[in-house]
N, CA, C and O atoms as a printed pandas DataFrame, in Angstrom:
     atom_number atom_name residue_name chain_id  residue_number  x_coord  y_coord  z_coord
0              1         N          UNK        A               1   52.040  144.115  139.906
1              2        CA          UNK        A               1   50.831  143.383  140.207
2              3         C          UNK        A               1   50.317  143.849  141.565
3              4         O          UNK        A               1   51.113  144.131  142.460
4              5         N          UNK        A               2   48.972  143.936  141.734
5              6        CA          UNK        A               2   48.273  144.257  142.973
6              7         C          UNK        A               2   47.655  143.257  143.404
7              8         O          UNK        A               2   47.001  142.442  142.753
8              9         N          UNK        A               3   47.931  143.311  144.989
9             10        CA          UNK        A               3   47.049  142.287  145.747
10            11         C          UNK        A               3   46.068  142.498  145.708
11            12         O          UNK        A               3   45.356  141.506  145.557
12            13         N          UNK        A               4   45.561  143.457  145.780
13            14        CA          UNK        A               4   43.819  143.775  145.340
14            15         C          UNK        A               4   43.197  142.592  144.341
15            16         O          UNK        A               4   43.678  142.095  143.322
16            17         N          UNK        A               5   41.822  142.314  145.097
17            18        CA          UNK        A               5   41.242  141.491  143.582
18            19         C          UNK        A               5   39.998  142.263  143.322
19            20         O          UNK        A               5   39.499  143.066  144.110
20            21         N          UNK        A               6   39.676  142.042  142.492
21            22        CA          UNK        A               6   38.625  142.437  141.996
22            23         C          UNK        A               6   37.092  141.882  142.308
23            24         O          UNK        A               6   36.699  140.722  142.182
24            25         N          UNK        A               7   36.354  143.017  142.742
25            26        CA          UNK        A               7   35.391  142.639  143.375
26            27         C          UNK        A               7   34.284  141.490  142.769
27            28         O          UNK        A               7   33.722  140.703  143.531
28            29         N          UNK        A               8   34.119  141.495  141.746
29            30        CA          UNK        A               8   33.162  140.258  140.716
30            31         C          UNK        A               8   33.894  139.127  141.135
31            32         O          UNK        A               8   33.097  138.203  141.299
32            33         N          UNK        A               9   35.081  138.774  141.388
33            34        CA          UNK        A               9   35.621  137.768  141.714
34            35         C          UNK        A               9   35.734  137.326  143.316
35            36         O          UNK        A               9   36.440  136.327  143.458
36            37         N          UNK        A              10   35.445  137.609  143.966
37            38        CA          UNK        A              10   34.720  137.999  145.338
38            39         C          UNK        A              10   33.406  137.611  145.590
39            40         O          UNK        A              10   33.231  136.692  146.390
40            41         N          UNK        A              11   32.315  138.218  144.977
41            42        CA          UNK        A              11   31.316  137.786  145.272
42            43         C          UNK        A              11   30.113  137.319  143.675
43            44         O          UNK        A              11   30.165  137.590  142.476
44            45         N          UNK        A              12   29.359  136.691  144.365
45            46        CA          UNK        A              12   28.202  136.766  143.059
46            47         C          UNK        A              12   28.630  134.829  142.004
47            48         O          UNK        A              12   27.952  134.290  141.130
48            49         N          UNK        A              13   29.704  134.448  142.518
49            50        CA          UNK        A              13   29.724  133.366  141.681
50            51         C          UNK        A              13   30.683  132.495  142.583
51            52         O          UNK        A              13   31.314  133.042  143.488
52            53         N          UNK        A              14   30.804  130.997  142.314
53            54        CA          UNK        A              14   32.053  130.100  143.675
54            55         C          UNK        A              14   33.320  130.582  142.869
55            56         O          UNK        A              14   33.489  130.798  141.668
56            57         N          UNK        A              15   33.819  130.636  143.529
57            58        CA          UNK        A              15   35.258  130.050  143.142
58            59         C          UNK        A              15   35.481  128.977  142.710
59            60         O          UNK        A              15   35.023  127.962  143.235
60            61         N          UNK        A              16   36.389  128.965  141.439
61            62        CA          UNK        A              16   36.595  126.850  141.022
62            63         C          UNK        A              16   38.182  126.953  141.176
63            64         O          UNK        A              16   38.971  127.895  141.245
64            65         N          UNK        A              17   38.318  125.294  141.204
65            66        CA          UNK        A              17   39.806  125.081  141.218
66            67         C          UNK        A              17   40.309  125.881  139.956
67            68         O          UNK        A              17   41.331  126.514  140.222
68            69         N          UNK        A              18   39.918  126.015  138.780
69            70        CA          UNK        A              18   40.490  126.515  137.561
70            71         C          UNK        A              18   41.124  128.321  137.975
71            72         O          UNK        A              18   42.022  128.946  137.410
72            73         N          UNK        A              19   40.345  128.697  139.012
73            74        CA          UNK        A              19   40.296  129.893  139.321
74            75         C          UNK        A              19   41.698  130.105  140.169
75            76         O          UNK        A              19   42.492  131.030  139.996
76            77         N          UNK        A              20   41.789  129.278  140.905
77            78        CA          UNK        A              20   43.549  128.694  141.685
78            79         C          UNK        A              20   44.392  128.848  140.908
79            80         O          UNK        A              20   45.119  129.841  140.859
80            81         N          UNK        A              21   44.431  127.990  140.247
81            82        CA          UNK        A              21   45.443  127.660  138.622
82            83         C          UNK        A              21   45.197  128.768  137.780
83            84         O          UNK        A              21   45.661  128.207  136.787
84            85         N          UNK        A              22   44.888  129.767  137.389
85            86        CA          UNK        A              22   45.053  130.605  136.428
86            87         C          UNK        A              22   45.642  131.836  137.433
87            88         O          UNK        A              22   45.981  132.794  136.739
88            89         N          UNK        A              23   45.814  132.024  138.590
89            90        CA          UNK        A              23   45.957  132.912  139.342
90            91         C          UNK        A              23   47.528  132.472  139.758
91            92         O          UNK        A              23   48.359  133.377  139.702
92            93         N          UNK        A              24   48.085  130.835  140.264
93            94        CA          UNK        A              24   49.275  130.698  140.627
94            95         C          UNK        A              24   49.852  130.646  139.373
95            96         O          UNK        A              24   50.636  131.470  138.902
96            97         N          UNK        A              25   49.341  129.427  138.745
97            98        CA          UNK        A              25   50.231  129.289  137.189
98            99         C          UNK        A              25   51.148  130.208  136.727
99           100         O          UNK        A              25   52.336  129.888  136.773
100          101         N          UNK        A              26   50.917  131.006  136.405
101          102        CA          UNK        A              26   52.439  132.232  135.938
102          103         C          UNK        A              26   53.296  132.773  137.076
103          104         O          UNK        A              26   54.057  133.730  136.929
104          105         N          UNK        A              27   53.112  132.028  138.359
105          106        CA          UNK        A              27   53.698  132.799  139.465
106          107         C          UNK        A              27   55.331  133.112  138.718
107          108         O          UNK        A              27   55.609  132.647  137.613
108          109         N          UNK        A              28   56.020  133.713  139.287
109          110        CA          UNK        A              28   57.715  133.962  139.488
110          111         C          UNK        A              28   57.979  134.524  140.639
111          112         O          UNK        A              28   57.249  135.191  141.372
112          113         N          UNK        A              29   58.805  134.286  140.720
113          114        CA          UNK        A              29   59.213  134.082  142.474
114          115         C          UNK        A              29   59.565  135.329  143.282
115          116         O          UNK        A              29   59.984  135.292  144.439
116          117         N          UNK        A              30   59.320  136.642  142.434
117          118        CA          UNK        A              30   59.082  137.796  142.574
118          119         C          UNK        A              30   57.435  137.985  143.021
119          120         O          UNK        A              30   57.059  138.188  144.176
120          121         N          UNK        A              31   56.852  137.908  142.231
121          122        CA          UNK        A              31   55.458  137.874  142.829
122          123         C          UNK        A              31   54.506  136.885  143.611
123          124         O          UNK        A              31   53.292  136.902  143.814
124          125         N          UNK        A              32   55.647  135.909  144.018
125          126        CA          UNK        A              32   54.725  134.593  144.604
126          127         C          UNK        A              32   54.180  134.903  145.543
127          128         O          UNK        A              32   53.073  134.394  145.716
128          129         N          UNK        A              33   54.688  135.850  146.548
129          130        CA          UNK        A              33   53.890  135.642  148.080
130          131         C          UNK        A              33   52.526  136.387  147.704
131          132         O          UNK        A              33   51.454  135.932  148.104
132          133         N          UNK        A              34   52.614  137.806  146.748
133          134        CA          UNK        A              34   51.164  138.261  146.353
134          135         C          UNK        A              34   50.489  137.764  145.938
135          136         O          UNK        A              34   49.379  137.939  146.442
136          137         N          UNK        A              35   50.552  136.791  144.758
137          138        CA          UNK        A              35   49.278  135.930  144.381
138          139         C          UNK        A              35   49.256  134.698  145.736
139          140         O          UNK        A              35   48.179  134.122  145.889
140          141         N          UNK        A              36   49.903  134.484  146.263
141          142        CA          UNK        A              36   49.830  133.680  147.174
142          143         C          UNK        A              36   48.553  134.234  148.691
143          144         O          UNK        A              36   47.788  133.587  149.406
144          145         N          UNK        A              37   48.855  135.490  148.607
145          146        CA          UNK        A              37   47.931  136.210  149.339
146          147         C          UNK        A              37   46.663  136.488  148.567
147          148         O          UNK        A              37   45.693  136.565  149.322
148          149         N          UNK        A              38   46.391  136.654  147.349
149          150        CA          UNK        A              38   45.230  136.683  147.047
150          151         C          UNK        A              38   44.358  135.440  147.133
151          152         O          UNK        A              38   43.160  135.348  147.401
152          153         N          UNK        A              39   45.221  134.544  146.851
153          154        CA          UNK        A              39   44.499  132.665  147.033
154          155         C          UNK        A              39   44.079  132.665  148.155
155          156         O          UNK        A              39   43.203  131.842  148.420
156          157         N          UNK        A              40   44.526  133.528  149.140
157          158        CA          UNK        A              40   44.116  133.201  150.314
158          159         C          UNK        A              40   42.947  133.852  150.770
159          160         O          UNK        A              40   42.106  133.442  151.570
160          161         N          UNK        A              41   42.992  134.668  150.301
161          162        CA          UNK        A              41   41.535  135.758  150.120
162          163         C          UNK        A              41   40.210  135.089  149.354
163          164         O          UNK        A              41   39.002  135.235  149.538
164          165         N          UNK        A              42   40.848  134.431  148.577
165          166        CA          UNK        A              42   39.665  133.898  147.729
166          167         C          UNK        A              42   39.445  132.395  148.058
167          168         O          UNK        A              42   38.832  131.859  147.135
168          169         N          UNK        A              43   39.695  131.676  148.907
169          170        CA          UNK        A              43   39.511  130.443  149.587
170          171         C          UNK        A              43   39.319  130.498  151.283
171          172         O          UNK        A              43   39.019  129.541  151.997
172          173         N          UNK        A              44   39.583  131.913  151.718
173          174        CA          UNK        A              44   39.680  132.171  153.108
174          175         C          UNK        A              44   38.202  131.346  153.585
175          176         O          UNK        A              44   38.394  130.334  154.259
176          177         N          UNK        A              45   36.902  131.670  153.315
177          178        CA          UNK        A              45   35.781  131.477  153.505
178          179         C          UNK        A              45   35.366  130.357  153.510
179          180         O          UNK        A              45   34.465  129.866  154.191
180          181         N          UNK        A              46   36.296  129.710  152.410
181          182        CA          UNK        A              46   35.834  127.911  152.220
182          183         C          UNK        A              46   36.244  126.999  153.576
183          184         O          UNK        A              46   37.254  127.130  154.268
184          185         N          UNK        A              47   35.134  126.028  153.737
185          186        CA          UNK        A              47   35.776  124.950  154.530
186          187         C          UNK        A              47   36.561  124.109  154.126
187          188         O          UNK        A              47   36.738  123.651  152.997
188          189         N          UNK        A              48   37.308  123.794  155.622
189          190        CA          UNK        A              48   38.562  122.908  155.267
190          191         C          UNK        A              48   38.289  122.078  154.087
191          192         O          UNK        A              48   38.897  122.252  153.031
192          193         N          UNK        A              49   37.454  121.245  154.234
193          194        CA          UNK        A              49   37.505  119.977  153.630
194          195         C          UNK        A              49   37.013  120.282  151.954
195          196         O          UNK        A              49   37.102  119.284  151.239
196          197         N          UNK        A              50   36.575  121.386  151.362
197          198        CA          UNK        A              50   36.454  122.049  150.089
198          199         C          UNK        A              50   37.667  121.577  149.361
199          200         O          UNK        A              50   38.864  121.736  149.601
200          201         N          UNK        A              51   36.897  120.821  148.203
201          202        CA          UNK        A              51   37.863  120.909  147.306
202          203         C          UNK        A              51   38.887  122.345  146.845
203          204         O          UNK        A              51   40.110  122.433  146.741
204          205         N          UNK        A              52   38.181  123.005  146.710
205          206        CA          UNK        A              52   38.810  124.424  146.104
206          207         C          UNK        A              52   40.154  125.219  147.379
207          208         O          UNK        A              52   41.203  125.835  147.194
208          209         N          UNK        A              53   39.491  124.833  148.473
209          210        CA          UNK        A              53   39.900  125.243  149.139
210          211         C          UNK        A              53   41.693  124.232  149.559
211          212         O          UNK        A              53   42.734  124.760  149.948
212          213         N          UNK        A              54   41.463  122.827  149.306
213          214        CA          UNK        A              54   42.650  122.161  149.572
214          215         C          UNK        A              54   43.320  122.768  148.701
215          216         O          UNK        A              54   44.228  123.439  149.191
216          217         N          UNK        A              55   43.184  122.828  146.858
217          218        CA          UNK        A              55   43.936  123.266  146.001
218          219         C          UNK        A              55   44.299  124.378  146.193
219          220         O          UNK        A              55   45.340  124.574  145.566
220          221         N          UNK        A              56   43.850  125.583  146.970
221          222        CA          UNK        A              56   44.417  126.582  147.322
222          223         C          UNK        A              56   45.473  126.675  148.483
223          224         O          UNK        A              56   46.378  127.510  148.478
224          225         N          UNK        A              57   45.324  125.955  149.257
225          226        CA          UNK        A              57   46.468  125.354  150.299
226          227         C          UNK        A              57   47.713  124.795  149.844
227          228         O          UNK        A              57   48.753  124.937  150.486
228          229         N          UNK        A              58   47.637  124.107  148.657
229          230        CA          UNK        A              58   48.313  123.288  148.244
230          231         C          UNK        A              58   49.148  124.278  147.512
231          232         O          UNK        A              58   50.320  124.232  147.885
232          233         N          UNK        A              59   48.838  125.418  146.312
233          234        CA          UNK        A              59   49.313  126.219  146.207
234          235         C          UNK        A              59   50.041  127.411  146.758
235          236         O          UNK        A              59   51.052  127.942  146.298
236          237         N          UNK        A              60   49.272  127.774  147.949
237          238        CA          UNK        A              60   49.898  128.425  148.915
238          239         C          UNK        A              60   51.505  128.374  149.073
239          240         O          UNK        A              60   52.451  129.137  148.876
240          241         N          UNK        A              61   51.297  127.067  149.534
241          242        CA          UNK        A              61   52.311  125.884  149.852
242          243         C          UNK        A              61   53.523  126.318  149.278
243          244         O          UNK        A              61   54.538  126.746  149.828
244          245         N          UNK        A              62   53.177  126.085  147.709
245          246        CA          UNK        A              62   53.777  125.885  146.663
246          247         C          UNK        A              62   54.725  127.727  146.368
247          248         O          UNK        A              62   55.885  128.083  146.161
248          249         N          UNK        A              63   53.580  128.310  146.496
249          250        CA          UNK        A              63   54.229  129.629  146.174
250          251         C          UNK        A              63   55.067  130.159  147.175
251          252         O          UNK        A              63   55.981  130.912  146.839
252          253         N          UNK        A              64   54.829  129.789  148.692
253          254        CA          UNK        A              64   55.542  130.304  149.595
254          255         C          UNK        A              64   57.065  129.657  149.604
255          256         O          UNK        A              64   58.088  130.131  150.099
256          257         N          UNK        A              65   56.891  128.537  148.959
257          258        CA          UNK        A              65   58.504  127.728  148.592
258          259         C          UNK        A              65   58.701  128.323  147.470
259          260         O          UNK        A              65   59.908  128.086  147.455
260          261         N          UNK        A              66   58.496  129.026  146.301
261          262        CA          UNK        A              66   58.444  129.476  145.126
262          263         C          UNK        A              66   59.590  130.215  145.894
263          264         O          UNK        A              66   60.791  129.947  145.922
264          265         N          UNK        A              67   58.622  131.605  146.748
265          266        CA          UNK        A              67   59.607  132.848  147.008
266          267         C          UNK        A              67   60.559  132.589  147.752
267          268         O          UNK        A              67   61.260  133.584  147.931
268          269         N          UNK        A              68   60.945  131.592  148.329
269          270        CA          UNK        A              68   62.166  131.073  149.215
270          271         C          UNK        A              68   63.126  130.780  148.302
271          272         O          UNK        A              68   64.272  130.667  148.736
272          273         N          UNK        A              69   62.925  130.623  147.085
273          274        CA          UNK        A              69   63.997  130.037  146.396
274          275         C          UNK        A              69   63.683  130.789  145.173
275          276         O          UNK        A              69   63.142  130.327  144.168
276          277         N          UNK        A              70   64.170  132.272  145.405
277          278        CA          UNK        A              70   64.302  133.059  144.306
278          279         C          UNK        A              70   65.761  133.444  143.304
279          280         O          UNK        A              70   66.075  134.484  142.727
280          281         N          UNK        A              71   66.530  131.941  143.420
281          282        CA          UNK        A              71   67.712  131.606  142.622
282          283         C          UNK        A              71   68.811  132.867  143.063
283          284         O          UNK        A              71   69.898  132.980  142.498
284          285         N          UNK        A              72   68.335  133.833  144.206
285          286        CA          UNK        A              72   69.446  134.384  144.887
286          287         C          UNK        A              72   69.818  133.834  146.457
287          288         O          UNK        A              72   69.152  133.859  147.492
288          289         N          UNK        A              73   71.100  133.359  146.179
289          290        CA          UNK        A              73   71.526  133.281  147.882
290          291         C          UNK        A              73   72.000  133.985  148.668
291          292         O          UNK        A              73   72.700  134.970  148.433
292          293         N          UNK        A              74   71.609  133.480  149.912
293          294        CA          UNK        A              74   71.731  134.390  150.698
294          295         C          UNK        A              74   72.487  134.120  152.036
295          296         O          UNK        A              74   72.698  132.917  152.188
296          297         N          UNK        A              75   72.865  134.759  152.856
297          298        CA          UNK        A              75   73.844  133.996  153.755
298          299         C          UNK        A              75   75.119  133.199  153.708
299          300         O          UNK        A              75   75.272  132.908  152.522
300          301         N          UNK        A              76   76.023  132.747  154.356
301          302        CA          UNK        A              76   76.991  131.910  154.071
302          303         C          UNK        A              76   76.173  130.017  153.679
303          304         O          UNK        A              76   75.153  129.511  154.146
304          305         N          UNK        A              77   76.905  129.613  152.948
305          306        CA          UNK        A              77   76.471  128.565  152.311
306          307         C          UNK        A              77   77.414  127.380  153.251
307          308         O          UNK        A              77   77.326  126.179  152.995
């Protein structure tokens, strides 16, 4: 998967929350921090208080704990 997005999705139309969710939804904890970086690309612009923009935070969130806990450990326990 590439962090790259695609430019139509960038400009020319908003972003919706549905657009969040079809982008984290299949995360695995291999690719979380990249789609996690593209959410961020594609909500960077929004203001805080944007709906679209909380749900992308919220995901963020979500994916950056995703890749922390990629069911390998690490260190002494």
């Amino acid at each position: 998967m590439s962090e790259s997005e695609r430019p139509d999705r960038l400009s020319g139309r908003e972003i919706t929350i549905e657009d969040i969710r079809a982008l984290s939804g299949p995360a695995t904890p291999h690719f979380a921090l990249q789609i996690r970086n593209r959410i961020a690309r594609l909500v960077g612009d929004l203001p805080a208080d944007h709906p679209v923009r909380a749900e992308g935070d919220r995901e963020m969130q979500r994916l950056t704990a995703l890749a922390n806990h990629s069911g390998e450990p690490r260190g002494s326990g």
